[in-house]
N, CA, C and O of each residue as an XYZ file, in Angstrom:
412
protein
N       0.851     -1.180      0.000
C       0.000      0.000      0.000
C       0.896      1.243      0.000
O       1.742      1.372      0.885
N       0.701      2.398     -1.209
C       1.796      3.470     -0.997
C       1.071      4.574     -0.526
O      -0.116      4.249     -0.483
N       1.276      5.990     -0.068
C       0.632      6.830      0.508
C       1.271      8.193     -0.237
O       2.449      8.349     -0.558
N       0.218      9.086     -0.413
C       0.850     10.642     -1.731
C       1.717     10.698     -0.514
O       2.062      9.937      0.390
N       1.965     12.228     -0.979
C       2.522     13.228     -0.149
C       1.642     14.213      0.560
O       2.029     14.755      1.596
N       0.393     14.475     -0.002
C      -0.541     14.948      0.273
C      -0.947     14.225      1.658
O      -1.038     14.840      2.721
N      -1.157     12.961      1.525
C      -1.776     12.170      2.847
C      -0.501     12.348      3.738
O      -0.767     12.667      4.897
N       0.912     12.199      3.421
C       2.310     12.042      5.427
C       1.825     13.649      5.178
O       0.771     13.698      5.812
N       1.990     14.632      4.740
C       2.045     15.583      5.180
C       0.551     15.685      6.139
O       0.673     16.061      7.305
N      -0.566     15.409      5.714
C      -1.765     15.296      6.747
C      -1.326     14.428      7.906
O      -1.379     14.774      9.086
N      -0.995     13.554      7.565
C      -0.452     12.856      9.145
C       0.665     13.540      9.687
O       0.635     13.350     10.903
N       1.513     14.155      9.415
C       2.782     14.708     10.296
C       2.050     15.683     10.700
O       2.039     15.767     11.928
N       1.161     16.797      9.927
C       0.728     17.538     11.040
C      -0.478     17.059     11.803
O      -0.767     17.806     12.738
N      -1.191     16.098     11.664
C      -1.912     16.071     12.774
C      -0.856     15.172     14.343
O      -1.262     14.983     15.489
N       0.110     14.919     13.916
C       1.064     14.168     14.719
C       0.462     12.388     14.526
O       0.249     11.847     15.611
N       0.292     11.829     13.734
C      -0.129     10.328     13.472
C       1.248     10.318     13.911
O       2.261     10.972     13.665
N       0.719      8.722     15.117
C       1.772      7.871     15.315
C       2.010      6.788     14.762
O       1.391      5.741     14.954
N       3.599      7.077     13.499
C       3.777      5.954     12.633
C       5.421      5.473     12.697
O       6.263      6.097     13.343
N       5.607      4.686     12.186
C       7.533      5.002     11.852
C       7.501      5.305     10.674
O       6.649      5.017      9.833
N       8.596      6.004     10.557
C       8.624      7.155      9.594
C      10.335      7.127      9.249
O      11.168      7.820      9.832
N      10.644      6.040      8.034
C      11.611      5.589      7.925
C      12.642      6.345      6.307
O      12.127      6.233      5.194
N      13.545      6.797      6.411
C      13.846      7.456      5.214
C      15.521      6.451      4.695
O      16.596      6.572      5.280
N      15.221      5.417      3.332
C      16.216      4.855      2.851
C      17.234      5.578      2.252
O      18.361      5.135      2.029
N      16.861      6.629      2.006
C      18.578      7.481      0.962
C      19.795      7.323      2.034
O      19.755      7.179      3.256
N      21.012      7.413      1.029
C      22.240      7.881      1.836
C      22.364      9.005      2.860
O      21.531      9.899      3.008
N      23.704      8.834      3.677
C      23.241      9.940      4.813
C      23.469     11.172      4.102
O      22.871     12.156      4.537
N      24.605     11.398      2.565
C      24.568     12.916      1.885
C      23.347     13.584      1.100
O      23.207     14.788      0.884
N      22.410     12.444      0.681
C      20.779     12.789      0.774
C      20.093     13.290      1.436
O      19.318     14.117      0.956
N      20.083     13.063      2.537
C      19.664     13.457      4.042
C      20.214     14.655      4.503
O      19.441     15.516      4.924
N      21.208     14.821      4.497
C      21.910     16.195      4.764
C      21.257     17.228      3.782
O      20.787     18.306      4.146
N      21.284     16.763      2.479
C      20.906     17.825      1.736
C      19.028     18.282      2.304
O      18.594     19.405      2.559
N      18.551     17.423      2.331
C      17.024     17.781      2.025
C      16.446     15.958      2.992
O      16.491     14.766      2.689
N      16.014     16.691      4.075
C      14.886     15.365      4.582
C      13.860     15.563      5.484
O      13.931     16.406      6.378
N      12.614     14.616      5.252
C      11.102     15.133      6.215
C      11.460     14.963      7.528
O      10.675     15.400      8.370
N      12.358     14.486      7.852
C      12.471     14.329      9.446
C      12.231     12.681     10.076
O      12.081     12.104     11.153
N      12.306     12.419      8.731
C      12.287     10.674      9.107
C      13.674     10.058      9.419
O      14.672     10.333      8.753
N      13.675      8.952     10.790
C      14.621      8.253     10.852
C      15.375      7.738      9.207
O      14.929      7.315      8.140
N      16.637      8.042      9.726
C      17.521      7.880      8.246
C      18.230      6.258      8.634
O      18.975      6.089      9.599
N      17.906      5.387      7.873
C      18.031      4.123      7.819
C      18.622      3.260      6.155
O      18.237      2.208      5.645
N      19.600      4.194      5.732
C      19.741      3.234      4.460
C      19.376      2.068      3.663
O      19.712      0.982      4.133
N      18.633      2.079      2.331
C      18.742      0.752      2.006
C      19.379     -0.264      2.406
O      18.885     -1.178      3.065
N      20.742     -0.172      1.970
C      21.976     -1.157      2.563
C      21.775     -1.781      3.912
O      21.968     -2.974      4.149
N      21.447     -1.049      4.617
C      21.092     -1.235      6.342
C      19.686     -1.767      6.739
O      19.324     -1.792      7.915
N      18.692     -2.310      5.421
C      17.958     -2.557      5.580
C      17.352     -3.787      6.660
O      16.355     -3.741      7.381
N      18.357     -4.892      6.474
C      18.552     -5.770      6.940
C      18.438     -5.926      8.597
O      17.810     -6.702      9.318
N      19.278     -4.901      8.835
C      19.829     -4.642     10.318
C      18.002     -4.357     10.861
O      17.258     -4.825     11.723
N      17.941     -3.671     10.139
C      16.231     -2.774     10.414
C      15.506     -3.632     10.825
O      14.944     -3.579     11.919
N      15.384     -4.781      9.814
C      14.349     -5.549     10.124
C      14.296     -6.276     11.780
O      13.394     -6.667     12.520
N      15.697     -6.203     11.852
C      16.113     -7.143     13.347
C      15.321     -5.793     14.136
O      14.250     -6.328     14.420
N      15.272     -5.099     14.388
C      15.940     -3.719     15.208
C      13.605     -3.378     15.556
O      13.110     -2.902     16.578
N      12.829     -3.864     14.264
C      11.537     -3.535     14.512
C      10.840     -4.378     14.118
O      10.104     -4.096     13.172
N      10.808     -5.540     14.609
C      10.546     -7.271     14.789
C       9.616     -6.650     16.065
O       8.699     -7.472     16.043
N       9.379     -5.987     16.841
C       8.250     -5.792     17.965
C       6.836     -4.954     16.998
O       5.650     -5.199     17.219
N       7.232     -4.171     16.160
C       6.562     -2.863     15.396
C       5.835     -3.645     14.300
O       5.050     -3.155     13.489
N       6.250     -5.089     14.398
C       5.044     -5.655     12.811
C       4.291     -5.241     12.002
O       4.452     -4.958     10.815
N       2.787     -5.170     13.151
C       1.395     -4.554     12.611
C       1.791     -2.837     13.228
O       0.901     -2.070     13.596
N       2.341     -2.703     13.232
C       2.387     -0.915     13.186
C       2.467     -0.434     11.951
O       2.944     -1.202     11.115
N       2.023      0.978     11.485
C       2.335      1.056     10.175
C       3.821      1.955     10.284
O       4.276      2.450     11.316
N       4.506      2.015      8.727
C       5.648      1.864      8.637
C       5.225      2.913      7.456
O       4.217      2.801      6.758
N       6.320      4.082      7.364
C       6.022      4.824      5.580
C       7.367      4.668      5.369
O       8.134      5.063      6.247
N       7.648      4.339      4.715
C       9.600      4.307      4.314
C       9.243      5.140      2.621
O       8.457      4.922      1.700
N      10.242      6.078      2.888
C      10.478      6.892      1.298
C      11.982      6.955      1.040
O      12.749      6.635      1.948
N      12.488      7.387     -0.259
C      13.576      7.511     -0.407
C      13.627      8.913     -1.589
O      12.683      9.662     -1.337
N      14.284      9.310     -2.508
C      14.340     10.087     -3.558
C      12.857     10.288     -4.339
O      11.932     11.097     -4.260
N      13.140      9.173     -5.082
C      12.033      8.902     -5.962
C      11.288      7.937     -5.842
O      10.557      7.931     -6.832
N      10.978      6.835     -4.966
C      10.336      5.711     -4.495
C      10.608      4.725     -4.735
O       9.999      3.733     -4.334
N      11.744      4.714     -5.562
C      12.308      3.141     -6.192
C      13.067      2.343     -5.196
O      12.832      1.138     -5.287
N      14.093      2.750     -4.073
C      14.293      2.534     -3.084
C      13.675      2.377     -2.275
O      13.342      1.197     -2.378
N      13.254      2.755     -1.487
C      11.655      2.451     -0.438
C      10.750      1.500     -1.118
O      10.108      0.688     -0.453
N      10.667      1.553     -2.338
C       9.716      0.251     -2.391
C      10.198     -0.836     -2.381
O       9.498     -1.803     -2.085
N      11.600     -0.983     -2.719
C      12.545     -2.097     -2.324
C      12.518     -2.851     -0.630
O      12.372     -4.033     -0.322
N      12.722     -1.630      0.245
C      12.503     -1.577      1.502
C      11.154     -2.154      1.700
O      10.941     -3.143      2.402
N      10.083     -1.366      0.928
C       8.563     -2.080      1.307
C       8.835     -3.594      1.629
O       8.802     -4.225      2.685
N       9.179     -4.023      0.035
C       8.932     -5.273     -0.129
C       9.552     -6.047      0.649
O       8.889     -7.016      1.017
N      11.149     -5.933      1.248
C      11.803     -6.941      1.907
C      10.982     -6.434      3.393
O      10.482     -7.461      3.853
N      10.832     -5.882      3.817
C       9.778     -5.595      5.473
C       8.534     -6.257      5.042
O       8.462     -7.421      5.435
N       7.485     -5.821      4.309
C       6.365     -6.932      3.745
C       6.689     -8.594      3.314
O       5.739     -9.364      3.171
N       7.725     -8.935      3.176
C       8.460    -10.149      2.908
C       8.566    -10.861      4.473
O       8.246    -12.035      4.656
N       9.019    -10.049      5.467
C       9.277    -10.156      6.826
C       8.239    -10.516      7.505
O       8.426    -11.019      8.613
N       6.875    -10.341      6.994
C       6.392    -10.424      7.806
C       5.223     -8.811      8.604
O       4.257     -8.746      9.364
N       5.906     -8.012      7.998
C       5.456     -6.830      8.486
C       4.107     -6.257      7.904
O       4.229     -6.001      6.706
N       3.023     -6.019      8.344
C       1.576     -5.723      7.339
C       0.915     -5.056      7.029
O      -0.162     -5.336      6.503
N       1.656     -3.123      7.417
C       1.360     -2.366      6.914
C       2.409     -1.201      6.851
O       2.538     -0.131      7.446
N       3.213     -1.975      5.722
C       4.621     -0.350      4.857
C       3.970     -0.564      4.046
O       3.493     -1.485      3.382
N       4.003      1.202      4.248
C       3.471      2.272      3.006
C       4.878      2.843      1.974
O       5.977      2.665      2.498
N       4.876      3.359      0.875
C       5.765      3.761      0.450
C       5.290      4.655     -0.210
O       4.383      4.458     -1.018
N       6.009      6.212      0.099
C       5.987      7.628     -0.158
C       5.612      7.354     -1.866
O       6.646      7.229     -2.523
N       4.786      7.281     -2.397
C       4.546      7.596     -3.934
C       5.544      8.742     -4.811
O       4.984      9.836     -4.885
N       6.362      8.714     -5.214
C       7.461      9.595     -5.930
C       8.077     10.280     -4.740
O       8.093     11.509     -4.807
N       8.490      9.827     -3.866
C       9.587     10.279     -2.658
C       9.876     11.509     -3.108
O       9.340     12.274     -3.909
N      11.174     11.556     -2.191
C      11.423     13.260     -1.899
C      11.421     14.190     -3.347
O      11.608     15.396     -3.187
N      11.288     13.860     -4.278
C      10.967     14.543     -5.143
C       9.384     15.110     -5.591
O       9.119     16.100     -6.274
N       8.433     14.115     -4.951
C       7.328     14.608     -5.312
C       6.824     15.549     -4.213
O       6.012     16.471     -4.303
N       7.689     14.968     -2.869
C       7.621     16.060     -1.928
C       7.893     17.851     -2.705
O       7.145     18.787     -2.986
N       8.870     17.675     -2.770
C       9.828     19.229     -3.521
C       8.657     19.545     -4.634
O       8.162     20.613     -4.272
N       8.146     19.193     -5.557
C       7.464     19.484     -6.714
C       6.291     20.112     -5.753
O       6.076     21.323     -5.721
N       5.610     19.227     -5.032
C       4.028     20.088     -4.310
C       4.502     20.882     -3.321
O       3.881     21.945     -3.301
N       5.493     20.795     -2.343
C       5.718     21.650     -1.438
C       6.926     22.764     -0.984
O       6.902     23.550     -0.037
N       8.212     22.499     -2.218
C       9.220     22.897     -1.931
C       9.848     22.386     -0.944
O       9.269     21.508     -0.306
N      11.152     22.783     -0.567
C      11.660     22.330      0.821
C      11.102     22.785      2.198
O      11.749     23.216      3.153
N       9.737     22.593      2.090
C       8.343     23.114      3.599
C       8.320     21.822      3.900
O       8.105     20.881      3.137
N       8.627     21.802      5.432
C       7.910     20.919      5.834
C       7.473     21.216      6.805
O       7.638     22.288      7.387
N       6.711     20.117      7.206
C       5.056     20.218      8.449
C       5.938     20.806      9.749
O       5.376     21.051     10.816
Protein backbone atom coordinates (compact mmCIF):
# COMPACT_ATOMS: atom_id res chain seq x y z
CA UNK A 1 0.00 0.00 0.00
CA UNK A 2 1.80 3.47 -1.00
CA UNK A 3 0.63 6.83 0.51
CA UNK A 4 0.85 10.64 -1.73
CA UNK A 5 2.52 13.23 -0.15
CA UNK A 6 -0.54 14.95 0.27
CA UNK A 7 -1.78 12.17 2.85
CA UNK A 8 2.31 12.04 5.43
CA UNK A 9 2.04 15.58 5.18
CA UNK A 10 -1.76 15.30 6.75
CA UNK A 11 -0.45 12.86 9.15
CA UNK A 12 2.78 14.71 10.30
CA UNK A 13 0.73 17.54 11.04
CA UNK A 14 -1.91 16.07 12.77
CA UNK A 15 1.06 14.17 14.72
CA UNK A 16 -0.13 10.33 13.47
CA UNK A 17 1.77 7.87 15.31
CA UNK A 18 3.78 5.95 12.63
CA UNK A 19 7.53 5.00 11.85
CA UNK A 20 8.62 7.16 9.59
CA UNK A 21 11.61 5.59 7.92
CA UNK A 22 13.85 7.46 5.21
CA UNK A 23 16.22 4.85 2.85
CA UNK A 24 18.58 7.48 0.96
CA UNK A 25 22.24 7.88 1.84
CA UNK A 26 23.24 9.94 4.81
CA UNK A 27 24.57 12.92 1.88
CA UNK A 28 20.78 12.79 0.77
CA UNK A 29 19.66 13.46 4.04
CA UNK A 30 21.91 16.19 4.76
CA UNK A 31 20.91 17.83 1.74
CA UNK A 32 17.02 17.78 2.03
CA UNK A 33 14.89 15.37 4.58
CA UNK A 34 11.10 15.13 6.21
CA UNK A 35 12.47 14.33 9.45
CA UNK A 36 12.29 10.67 9.11
CA UNK A 37 14.62 8.25 10.85
CA UNK A 38 17.52 7.88 8.25
CA UNK A 39 18.03 4.12 7.82
CA UNK A 40 19.74 3.23 4.46
CA UNK A 41 18.74 0.75 2.01
CA UNK A 42 21.98 -1.16 2.56
CA UNK A 43 21.09 -1.24 6.34
CA UNK A 44 17.96 -2.56 5.58
CA UNK A 45 18.55 -5.77 6.94
CA UNK A 46 19.83 -4.64 10.32
CA UNK A 47 16.23 -2.77 10.41
CA UNK A 48 14.35 -5.55 10.12
CA UNK A 49 16.11 -7.14 13.35
CA UNK A 50 15.94 -3.72 15.21
CA UNK A 51 11.54 -3.54 14.51
CA UNK A 52 10.55 -7.27 14.79
CA UNK A 53 8.25 -5.79 17.97
CA UNK A 54 6.56 -2.86 15.40
CA UNK A 55 5.04 -5.65 12.81
CA UNK A 56 1.40 -4.55 12.61
CA UNK A 57 2.39 -0.92 13.19
CA UNK A 58 2.33 1.06 10.18
CA UNK A 59 5.65 1.86 8.64
CA UNK A 60 6.02 4.82 5.58
CA UNK A 61 9.60 4.31 4.31
CA UNK A 62 10.48 6.89 1.30
CA UNK A 63 13.58 7.51 -0.41
CA UNK A 64 14.34 10.09 -3.56
CA UNK A 65 12.03 8.90 -5.96
CA UNK A 66 10.34 5.71 -4.49
CA UNK A 67 12.31 3.14 -6.19
CA UNK A 68 14.29 2.53 -3.08
CA UNK A 69 11.66 2.45 -0.44
CA UNK A 70 9.72 0.25 -2.39
CA UNK A 71 12.54 -2.10 -2.32
CA UNK A 72 12.50 -1.58 1.50
CA UNK A 73 8.56 -2.08 1.31
CA UNK A 74 8.93 -5.27 -0.13
CA UNK A 75 11.80 -6.94 1.91
CA UNK A 76 9.78 -5.60 5.47
CA UNK A 77 6.37 -6.93 3.75
CA UNK A 78 8.46 -10.15 2.91
CA UNK A 79 9.28 -10.16 6.83
CA UNK A 80 6.39 -10.42 7.81
CA UNK A 81 5.46 -6.83 8.49
CA UNK A 82 1.58 -5.72 7.34
CA UNK A 83 1.36 -2.37 6.91
CA UNK A 84 4.62 -0.35 4.86
CA UNK A 85 3.47 2.27 3.01
CA UNK A 86 5.77 3.76 0.45
CA UNK A 87 5.99 7.63 -0.16
CA UNK A 88 4.55 7.60 -3.93
CA UNK A 89 7.46 9.60 -5.93
CA UNK A 90 9.59 10.28 -2.66
CA UNK A 91 11.42 13.26 -1.90
CA UNK A 92 10.97 14.54 -5.14
CA UNK A 93 7.33 14.61 -5.31
CA UNK A 94 7.62 16.06 -1.93
CA UNK A 95 9.83 19.23 -3.52
CA UNK A 96 7.46 19.48 -6.71
CA UNK A 97 4.03 20.09 -4.31
CA UNK A 98 5.72 21.65 -1.44
CA UNK A 99 9.22 22.90 -1.93
CA UNK A 100 11.66 22.33 0.82
CA UNK A 101 8.34 23.11 3.60
CA UNK A 102 7.91 20.92 5.83
CA UNK A 103 5.06 20.22 8.45
Amino acid sequence: MDITVQELRQKLEAGDQFIFIDVREPHEYEEFNLGARLLPLGGIVNTIIELQDNKDDEIVVHCRSGARSGQAQAMLTSQGFTNVRNLTGGVLAWMDAYGKDKP
